[in-house]
C-alpha positions in Angstrom: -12.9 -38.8 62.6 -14.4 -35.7 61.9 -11.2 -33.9 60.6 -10.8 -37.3 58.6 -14.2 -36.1 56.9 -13.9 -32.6 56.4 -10.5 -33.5 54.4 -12.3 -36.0 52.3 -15.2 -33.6 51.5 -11.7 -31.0 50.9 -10.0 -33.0 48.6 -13.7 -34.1 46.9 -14.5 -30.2 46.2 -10.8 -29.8 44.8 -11.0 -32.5 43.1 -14.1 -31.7 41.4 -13.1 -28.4 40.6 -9.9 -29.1 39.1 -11.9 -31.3 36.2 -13.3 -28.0 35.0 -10.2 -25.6 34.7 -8.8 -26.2 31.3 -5.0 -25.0 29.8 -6.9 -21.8 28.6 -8.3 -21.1 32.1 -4.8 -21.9 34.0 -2.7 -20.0 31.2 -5.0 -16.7 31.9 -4.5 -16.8 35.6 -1.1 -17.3 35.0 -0.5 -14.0 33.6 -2.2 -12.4 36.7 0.1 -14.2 38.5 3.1 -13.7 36.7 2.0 -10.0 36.8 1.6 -10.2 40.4 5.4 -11.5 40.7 6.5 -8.9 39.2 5.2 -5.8 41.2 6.5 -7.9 44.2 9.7 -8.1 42.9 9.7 -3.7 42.1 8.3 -4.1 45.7 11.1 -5.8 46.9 13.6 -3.5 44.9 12.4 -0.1 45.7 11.6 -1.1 49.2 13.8 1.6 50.4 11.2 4.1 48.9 8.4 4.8 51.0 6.4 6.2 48.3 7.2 3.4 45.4 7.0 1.1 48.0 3.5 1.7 48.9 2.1 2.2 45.2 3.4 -1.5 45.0 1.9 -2.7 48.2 -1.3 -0.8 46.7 -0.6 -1.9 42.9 -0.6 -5.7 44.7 -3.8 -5.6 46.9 -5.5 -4.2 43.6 -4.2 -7.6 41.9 -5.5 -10.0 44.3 -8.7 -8.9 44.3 -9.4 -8.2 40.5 -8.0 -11.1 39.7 -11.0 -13.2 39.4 -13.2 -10.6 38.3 -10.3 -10.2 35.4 -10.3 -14.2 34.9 -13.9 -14.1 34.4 -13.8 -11.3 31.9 -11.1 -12.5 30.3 -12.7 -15.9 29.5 -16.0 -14.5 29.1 -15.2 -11.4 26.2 -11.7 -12.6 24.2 -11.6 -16.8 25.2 -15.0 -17.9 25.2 -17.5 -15.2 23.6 -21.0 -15.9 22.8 -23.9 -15.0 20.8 -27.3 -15.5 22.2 -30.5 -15.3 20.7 -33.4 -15.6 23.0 -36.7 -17.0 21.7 -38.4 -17.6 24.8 -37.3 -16.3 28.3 -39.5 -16.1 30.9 -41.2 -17.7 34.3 -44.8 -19.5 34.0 -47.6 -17.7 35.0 -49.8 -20.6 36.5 -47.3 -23.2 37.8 -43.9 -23.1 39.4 -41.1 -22.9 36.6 -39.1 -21.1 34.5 -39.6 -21.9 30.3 -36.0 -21.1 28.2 -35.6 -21.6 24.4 -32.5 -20.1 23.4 -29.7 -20.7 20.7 -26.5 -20.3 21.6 -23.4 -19.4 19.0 -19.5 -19.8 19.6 -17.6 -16.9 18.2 -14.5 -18.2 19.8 -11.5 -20.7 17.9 -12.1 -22.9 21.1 -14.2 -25.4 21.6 -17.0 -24.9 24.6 -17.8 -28.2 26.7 -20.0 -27.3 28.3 -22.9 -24.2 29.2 -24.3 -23.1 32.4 -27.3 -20.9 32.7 -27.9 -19.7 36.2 -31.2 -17.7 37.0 -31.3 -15.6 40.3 -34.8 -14.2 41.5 -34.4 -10.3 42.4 -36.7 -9.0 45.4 -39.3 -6.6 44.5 -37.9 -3.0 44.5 -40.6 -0.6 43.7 -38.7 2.4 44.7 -35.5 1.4 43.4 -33.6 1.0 46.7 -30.4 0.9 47.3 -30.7 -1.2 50.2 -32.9 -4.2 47.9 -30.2 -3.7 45.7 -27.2 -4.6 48.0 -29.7 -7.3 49.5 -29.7 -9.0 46.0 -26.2 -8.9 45.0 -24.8 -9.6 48.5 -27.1 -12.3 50.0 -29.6 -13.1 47.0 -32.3 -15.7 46.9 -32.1 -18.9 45.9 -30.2 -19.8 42.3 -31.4 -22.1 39.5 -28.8 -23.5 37.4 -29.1 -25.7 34.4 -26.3 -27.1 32.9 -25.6 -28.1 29.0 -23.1 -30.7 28.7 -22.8 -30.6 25.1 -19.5 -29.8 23.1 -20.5 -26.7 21.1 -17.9 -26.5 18.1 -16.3 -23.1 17.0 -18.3 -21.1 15.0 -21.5 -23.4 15.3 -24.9 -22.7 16.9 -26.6 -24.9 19.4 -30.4 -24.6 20.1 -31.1 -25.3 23.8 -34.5 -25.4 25.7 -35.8 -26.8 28.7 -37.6 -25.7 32.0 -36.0 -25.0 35.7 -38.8 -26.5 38.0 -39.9 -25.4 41.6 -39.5 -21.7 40.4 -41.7 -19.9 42.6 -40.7 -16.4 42.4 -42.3 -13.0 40.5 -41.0 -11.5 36.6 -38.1 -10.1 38.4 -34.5 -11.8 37.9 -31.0 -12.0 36.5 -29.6 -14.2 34.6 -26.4 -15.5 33.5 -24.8 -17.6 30.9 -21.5 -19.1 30.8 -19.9 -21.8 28.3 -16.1 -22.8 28.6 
């Protein structure tokens, strides 16, 4: 019963996540992969050649894991840019929450379905440590996430605003905003 569930809850996530990758998204990681195929094919070729054979072993593991960091640049810089102009940004002083009013532009020839803006408290780092600084980008507190779900047109400027609630934490945080 309980492998029954996990494979549900498996084939839910998939499911799920397969609704949001798009032809653009699937035709960028297939040129990783295609790129991928062929150093394993030189691989296979010059596997007689210690020292070819290794820069292709090396030349691979480098592909794996760069390939979603080059996925997410990709999308992010030639598929999907943005322009955003911030009017207000910032967490209230007297209650729990974090105020946004922003305007977001499409520079891209596609059109964006939809717009995520994540917001990740940082911990207080007076001293600039690099310990903090690992903390936060390996284990970091909690994320806020709001999410547009409004078809933003090529070329044409959307004004969003809103508040995250139950944001309890200091001035100090990162944030991120991602349309596709």
């Amino acid at each position: 019963m309980d492998i029954a569930h996990n494979f549900l809850g498996l084939k839910t996530l998939i499911a799920s996540a397969s609704m949001h990758i798009k032809t653009p998204e699937m035709a960028v990681f297939g040129l990783f992969f295609l790129v991928f195929v062929l150093v394993f094919f030189f691989l296979l070729i010059f596997w007689r050649y210690r020292l070819v054979f290794m820069l292709c072993v090396m030349l691979e593991l480098c592909i794996v894991f760069i390939t979603p960091f080059g996925v997410a640049f990709v999308m992010r810089h030639f598929l999907y840019p943005i322009k955003v102009s911030y009017t207000h940004f910032a967490p209230f002083v007297y209650t729990s929450g974090f105020s946004f009013d922003l305007t977001i532009r499409n520079l891209s020839k596609l059109e964006m379905k939809e717009c995520m803006l994540t917001i990740t408290p940082l911990r207080e780092n007076p001293k600039q440590s690099l310990l903090i600084t690992l903390q936060d980008t390996l284990l970091p507190l909690n994320a806020y996430t709001q999410v547009l779900a409004q078809p933003i047109k090529p070329k044409q400027s959307v004004r969003w605003s809103g508040i995250i609630d139950n944001y309890r934490y200091g001035e100090r945080y990162s944030s991120v905003l991602d349309c596709h």
